[in-house]
NUTOR-622165 format. One line per field, with one value per residue (C-alpha): x, y, z; residue number from 1. Coordinates in steps of 0.5 Angstrom, whole numbers, plus 500, padded with zeros to 3 digits. Layout:
N
xx <- [X,...]
yy <- [Y,...]
zz <- [Z,...]
resi <- [NUM,...]
***
This chain:
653
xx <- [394,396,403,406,413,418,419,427,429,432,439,440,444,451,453,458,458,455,460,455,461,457,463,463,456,458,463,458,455,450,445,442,441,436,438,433,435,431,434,433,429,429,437,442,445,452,454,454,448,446,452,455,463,465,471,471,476,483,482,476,473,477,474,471,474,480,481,484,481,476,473,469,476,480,475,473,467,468,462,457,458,451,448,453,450,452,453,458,462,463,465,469,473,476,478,482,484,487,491,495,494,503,505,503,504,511,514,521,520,527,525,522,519,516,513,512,506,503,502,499,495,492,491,486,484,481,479,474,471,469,466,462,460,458,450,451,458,457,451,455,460,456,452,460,461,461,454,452,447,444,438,434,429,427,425,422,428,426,434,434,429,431,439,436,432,438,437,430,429,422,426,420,420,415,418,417,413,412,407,402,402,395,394,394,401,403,400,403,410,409,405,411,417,413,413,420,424,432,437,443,447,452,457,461,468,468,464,467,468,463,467,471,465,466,460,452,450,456,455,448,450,456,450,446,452,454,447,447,452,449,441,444,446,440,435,439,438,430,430,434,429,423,426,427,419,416,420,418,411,410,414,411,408,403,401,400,396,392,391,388,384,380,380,376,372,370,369,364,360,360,358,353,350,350,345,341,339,338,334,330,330,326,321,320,318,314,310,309,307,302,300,297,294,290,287,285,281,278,277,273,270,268,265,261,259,256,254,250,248,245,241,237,236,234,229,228,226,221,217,217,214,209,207,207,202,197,197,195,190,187,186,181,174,173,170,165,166,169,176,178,184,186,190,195,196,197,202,205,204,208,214,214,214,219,218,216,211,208,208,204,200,198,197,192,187,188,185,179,177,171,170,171,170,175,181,179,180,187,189,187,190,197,196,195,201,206,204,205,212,213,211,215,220,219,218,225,228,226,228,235,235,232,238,243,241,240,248,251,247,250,256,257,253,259,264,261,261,269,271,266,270,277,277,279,273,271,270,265,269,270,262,260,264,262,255,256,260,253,248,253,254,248,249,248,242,240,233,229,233,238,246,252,257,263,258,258,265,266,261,257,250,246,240,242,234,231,229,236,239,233,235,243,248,249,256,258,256,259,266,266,263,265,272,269,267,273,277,272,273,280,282,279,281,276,274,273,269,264,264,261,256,253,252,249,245,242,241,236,233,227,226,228,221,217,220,218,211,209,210,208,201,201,202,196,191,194,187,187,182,181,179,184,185,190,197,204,206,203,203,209,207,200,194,189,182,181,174,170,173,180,179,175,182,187,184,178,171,173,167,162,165,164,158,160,159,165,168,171,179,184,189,188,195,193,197,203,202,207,203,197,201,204,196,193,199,200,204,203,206,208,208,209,216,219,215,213,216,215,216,224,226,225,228,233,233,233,239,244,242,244,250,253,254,254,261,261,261,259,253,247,251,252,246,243,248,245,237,235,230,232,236,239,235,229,232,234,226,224,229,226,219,220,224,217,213,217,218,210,209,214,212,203,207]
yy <- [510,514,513,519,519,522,529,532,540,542,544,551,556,557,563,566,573,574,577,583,586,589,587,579,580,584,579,574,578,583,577,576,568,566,560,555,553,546,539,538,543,544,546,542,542,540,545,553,556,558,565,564,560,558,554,549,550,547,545,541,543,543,538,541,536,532,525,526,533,533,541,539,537,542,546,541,540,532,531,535,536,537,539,544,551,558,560,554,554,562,560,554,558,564,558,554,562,564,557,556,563,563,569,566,559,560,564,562,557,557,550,552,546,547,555,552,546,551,556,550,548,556,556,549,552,558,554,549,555,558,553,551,558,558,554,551,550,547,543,540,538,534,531,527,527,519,517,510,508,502,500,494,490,484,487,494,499,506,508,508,512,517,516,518,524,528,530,532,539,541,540,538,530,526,520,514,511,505,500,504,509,511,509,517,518,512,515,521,519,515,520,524,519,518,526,526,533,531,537,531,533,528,533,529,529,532,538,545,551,556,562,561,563,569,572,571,567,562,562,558,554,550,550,546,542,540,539,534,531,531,528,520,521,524,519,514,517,518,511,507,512,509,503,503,507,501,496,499,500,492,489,495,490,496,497,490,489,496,491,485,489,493,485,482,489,487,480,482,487,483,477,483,484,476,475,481,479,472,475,480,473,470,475,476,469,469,474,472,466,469,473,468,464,470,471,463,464,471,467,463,467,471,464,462,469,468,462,464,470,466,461,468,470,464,464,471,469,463,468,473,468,466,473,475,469,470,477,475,470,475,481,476,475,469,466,470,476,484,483,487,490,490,486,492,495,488,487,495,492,486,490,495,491,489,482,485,490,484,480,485,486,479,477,484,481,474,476,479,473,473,481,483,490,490,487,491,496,495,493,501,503,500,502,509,508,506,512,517,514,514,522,523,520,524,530,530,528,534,538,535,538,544,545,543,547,553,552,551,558,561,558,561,568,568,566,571,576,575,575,582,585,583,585,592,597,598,605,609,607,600,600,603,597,592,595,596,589,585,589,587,580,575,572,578,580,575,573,568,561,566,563,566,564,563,559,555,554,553,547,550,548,552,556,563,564,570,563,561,568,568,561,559,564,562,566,560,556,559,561,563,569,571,571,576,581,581,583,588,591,590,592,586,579,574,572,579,581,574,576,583,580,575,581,585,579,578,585,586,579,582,588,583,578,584,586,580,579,584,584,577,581,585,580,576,582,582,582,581,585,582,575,569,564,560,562,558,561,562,568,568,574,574,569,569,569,563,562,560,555,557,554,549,546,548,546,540,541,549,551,547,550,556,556,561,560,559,565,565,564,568,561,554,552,548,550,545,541,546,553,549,547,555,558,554,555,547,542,537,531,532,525,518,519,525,525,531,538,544,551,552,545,547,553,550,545,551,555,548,547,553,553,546,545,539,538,537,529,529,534,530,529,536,537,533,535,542,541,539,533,530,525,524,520,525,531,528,526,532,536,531,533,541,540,536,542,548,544,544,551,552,548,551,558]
zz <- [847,841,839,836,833,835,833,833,835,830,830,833,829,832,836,833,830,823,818,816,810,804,800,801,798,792,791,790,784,787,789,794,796,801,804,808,813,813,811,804,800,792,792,792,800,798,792,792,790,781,780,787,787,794,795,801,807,807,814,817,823,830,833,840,845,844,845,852,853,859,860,866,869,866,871,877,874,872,877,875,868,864,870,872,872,869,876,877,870,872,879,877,872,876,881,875,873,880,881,875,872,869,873,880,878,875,881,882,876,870,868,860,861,866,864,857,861,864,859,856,861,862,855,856,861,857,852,856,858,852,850,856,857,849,849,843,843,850,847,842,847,851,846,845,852,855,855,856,850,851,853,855,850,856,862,864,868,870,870,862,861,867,864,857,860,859,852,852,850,855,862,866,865,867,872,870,877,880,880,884,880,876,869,868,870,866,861,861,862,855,852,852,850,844,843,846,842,844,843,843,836,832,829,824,822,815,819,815,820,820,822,816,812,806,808,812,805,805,813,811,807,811,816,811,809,816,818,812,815,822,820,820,826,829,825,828,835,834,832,838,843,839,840,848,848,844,848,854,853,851,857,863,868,869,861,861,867,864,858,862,865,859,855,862,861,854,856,861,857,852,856,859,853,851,857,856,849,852,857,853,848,852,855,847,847,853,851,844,848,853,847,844,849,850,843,844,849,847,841,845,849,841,839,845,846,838,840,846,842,836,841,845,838,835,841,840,833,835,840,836,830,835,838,831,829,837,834,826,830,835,830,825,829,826,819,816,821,820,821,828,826,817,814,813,820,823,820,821,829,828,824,828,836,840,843,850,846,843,849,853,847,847,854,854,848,851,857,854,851,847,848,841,842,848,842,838,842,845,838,836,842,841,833,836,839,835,830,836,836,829,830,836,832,825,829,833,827,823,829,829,822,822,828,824,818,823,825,819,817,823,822,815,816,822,818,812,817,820,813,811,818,815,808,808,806,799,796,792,786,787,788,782,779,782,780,774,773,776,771,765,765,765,771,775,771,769,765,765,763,761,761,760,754,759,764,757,756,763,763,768,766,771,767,772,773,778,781,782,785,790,793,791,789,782,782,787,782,776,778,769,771,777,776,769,775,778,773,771,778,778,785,789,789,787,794,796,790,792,799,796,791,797,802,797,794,802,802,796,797,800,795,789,792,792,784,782,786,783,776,776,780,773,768,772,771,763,759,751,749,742,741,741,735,733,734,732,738,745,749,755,758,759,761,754,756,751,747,742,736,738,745,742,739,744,750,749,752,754,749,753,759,757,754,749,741,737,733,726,726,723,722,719,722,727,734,738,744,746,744,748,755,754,753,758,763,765,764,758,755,748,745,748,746,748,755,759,758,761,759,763,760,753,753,756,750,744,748,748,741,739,743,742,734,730,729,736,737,744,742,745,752,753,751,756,761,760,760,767,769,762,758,752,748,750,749,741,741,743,738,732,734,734,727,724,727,724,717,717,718,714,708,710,710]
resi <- [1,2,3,4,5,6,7,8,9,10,11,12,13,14,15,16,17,18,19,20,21,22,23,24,25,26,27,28,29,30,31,32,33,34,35,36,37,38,39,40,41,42,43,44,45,46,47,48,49,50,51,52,53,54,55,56,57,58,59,60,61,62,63,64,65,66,67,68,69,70,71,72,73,74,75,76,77,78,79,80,81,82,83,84,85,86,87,88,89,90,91,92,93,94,95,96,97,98,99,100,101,102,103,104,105,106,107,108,109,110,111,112,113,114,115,116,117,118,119,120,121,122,123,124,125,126,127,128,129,130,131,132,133,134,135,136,137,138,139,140,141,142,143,144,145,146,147,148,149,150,151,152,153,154,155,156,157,158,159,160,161,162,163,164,165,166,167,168,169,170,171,172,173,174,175,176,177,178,179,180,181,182,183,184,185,186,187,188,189,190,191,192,193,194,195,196,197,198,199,200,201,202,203,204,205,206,207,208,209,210,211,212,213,214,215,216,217,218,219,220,221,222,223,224,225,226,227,228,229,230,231,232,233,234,235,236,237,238,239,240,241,242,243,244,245,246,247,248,249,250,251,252,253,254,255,256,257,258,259,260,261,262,263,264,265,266,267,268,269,270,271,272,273,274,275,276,277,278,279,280,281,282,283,284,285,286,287,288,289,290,291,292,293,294,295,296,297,298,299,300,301,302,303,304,305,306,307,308,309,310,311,312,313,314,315,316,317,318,319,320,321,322,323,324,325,326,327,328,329,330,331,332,333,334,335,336,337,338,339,340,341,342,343,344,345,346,347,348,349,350,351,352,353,354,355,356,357,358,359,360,361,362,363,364,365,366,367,368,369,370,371,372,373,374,375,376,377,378,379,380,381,382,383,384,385,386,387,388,389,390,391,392,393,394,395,396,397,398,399,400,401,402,403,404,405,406,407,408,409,410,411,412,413,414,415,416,417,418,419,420,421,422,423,424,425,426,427,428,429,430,431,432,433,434,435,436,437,438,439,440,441,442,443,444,445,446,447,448,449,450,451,452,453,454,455,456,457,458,459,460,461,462,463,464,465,466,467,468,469,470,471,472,473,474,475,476,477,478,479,480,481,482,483,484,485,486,487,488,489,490,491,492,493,494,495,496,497,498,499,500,501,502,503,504,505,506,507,508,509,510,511,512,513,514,515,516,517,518,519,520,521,522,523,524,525,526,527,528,529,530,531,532,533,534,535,536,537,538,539,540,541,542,543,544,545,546,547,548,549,550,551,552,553,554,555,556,557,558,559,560,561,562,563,564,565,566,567,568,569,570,571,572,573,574,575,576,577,578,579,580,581,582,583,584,585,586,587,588,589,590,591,592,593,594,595,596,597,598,599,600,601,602,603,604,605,606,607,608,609,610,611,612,613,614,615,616,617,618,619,620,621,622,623,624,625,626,627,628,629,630,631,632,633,634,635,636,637,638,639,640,641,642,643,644,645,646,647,648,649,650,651,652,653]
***
């Protein structure tokens, strides 16, 4: 339980009037001195405030009770005193009045003596009322009235706590109980004695008298100096009550029971959790235990398994082996004869067959003995067969292909069009860019080998050829040049300007197959009319009817074909490999160095050597990154091989 140190009330002010004369005020200077009421503040309690000058009275404070004064029997109250009630003090006070009021009392009385003790008595009379009619007056009497403070320090007695009670400022005191009492009343009652407030006061003799005040002020401060003097009492009462509470708590039986019972609650938890974890312990180890045990004998099982699977595949290897060779021996006719089956396709039988198909298949030829025809018969059919499963099986993969590429298409054709429906509809105007934008860049009018300088330095090395737009977008693959449209267009996003340029591309595929395959019907039926000769570079655009000498050394052995006589040539120089594969429209191998080179290759090779320039030092990686189908030693070789041709006709020129 939290023990909370006791708390005091603080003194209350007296009742007496206030003096409220604005001269007092003005004799003290014209200034205004606020005086705290609490207990050592900044200011010195014991002297005047700065500016002020006040004499102390000659005369202490009356003392409230004398040493055989007894207001309560004054009034005939000695047994009820502090619990006597307002009603009661008033009531007893107009008895005491009526019976020795002097001038019934004093009726037929000539004795001074007599007259003079009985003045005296009225007068006590008087007195003991004003100060028990008076809170704090009376408050300040009772705290000097006869009280019994000891307490007991061994033993738990309930009296001392109720006795003590009487000075508690919240009238309604918890009783301290019995030992039946539950542990909340206990609680209770001490909860409250270590927050107890007492109104009890300890005035001391050097008190000065209030009511000699020269003004409100000066009022103030003798109450701070009498609460001064009045604070040692008061510590000493709040620590003998602290004392009793203490005391109380340690030896009362049923604190003491309530503190054996929470020590043996602890003691059983903590016992509870020693054997839960005991248990829990051993569970642990139970089931480490079983745990392993059970990998041992699945290890077991694993190996004998393992064992037993190598023996059935060790005899599966024996019967196989032995199928095999009853095939091998079954398939030869014998010495000197035609083989019923070659050498080739039996071996495709005995690698393609399971252990049961060459059982049967051997039982079968077994059994027709010395029938040749008939072996030679069932090995056909069971080739036959196994290439109809090869089939079937080449067949059904094929099908599962096309299905899943036919999916991914339908998937991305849905996903294109989910995206073409959420993407907000294009204007005339973006139209017309986006037009505009596809005609001025490369990649979107495109030539043939023709590649984009931002493609380059990008390091896309796609050639964006017709070819290439027919079959893949080249602007997915050559993010350079989309994102040069995009700016160009300026009002879409990269992603929206792709999706418009893919579905344009899909609508015009159909017309632009059209375009091309008639151009190239063109440049087919293209005839020259002169005749040809020798030439340092080769026709692209047309097909050359070529005869007579020039075709004699372009394309070897094309005169005799021809049957045609030669023609006097125009040029000595004689053409390169490369004009005679571009003539003759096929491709040729150049050297035993360079390899094979065909028309796309080369052009390829001439871009990226004008691209990539010697101060590169990774010249020829990128060179070769860019020519497809080409390494970089080839693509070295075949610019040596270009540059011997250009000096020999620069040097016969």
């Amino acid at each position: 339980m939290l023990q909370q140190g006791l708390i005091e009330a603080p003194a209350e002010p007296s009742s007496s009037d206030e003096d409220d004369s604005g001269d007092a005020s003005s004799a003290a200077g014209g200034s205004t001195v606020h005086a705290s009421g609490s207990v050592g503040s900044n200011l010195d309690d014991m002297q005047p405030p700065p500016g002020v000058s006040w004499k102390k009275s000659k005369a202490k404070k009356k003392q409230t009770k004398g040493k055989d004064t007894d207001y309560y029997a004054l009034l005939g109250l000695q047994h009820e005193r502090f619990m006597a009630t307002e009603a009661q003090l008033k009531q007893a006070y107009r008895k005491a009045c009526l019976e020795h009021h002097p001038d019934k009392k004093l009726v037929g009385v000539d004795c001074e003596d007599a007259k003079f003790a009985a003045e005296e008595h009225f007068k006590k009379i008087q007195e003991a009322y004003d100060v028990l009619s008076d809170p704090a007056k009376r408050r300040e009497f009772d705290s000097v009235d006869e009280f019994d403070d000891s307490l007991p320090w061994t033993a738990h007695q309930p009296t001392s706590s109720r006795r003590n009670a009487r000075w508690s400022v919240d009238p309604k005191v918890p009783d301290v109980g019995d030992e039946s009492s539950s542990w909340e009343a206990v609680s209770a009652f001490y909860d409250f004695w270590y927050g107890f407030k007492s109104w009890r006061e300890f005035p001391h003799p050097d008190e000065e008298d209030v009511e000699g005040a020269e003004s409100r002020e000066h009022k103030r401060w003798i109450e701070r100096i009498n609460a001064k003097l009045r604070e040692k009492g008061k510590k000493e009462e709040g620590r003998r009550l602290r004392e009793f509470v203490d005391a109380s708590y340690r030896v009362d039986p049923r604190v003491i029971a309530r503190k054996e019972a929470q020590a043996a609650e602890r003691e059983r938890r903590k016992a509870e959790k020693a054997e839960a974890k005991r248990l829990q312990e051993e569970q642990q180890q139970r089931q480490k235990e079983e745990e392993e045990a059970r990998k041992r004998a699945e290890e077991a099982a694993a190996k004998a398994a393992a064992a037993e699977a190598k023996k059935v595949r060790d005899a599966e290897k024996q019967a196989m082996k032995k199928e095999r060779q009853r095939l091998r021996k079954l398939a030869d006719a014998g010495e000197g004869q035609q083989r019923l089956l070659s050498i080739d396709d039996t071996e495709r039988l005995c690698q393609s067959l399971n252990l049961q198909q060459m059982q049967r298949l051997g039982e079968a030829a077994s059994a027709a003995g010395t029938d040749a025809a008939g072996r030679a018969a069932l090995l056909q059919e069971a080739l036959q067969q196994l290439e109809q499963r090869e089939e079937e099986q080449v067949a059904l993969k094929d099908a599962k292909k096309q299905e899943a590429e036919a999916a991914l298409k339908n998937l991305a054709k849905r996903d294109h069009a989910k995206k073409m429906q959420e993407m907000r509809e294009w204007g005339d105007d973006e139209l017309r860019m986006l037009d505009k934008a596809v005609k001025k860049f490369p990649w979107a009018r495109p030539s043939a080998g023709s590649r984009c300088a931002a493609a380059a330095a990008a390091g896309c090395g796609l050639l964006h050829s017709r070819s290439v737009l027919r079959s893949v977008p080249a602007v997915m693959q050559c993010q350079a040049c989309l994102v040069d449209v995009a700016m160009y267009v300026r009002t879409r996003t990269l992603e929206e300007v792709l999706l418009m340029v893919k579905e344009h591309q899909g609508a015009s595929s159909t017309r632009m197959q059209k375009q091309e395959d008639w151009k190239g019907a063109a440049k087919k039926r293209a005839d020259v009319t002169s005749e040809a000769d020798s030439r340092s570079a080769a026709f692209t655009d047309v097909n050359v009817n070529i005869t007579g000498e020039a075709a004699a050394v372009l394309v070897p052995g094309a005169a005799d074909s021809s049957g045609s006589t030669p023609s006097s040539s125009r040029g000595n120089s004689r053409p390169s490999s490369a004009t005679a594969a571009a003539a003759v429209g096929v491709k040729k191998v150049v050297s035993a160095d360079s390899g094979e080179w065909n028309e796309e290759q080369e052009l390829a090779l001439v871009q990226a050597l004008k691209q990539f320039g010697k101060e590169l030092p990774d010249r020829w990686e990128r060179i070769a990154g860019v020519v497809p189908g080409k390494g970089k030693a080839a693509c070295f070789k075949r610019f040596k091989e270009l540059r011997d041709v250009f000096r020999a006709k620069k040097d016969g020129a």
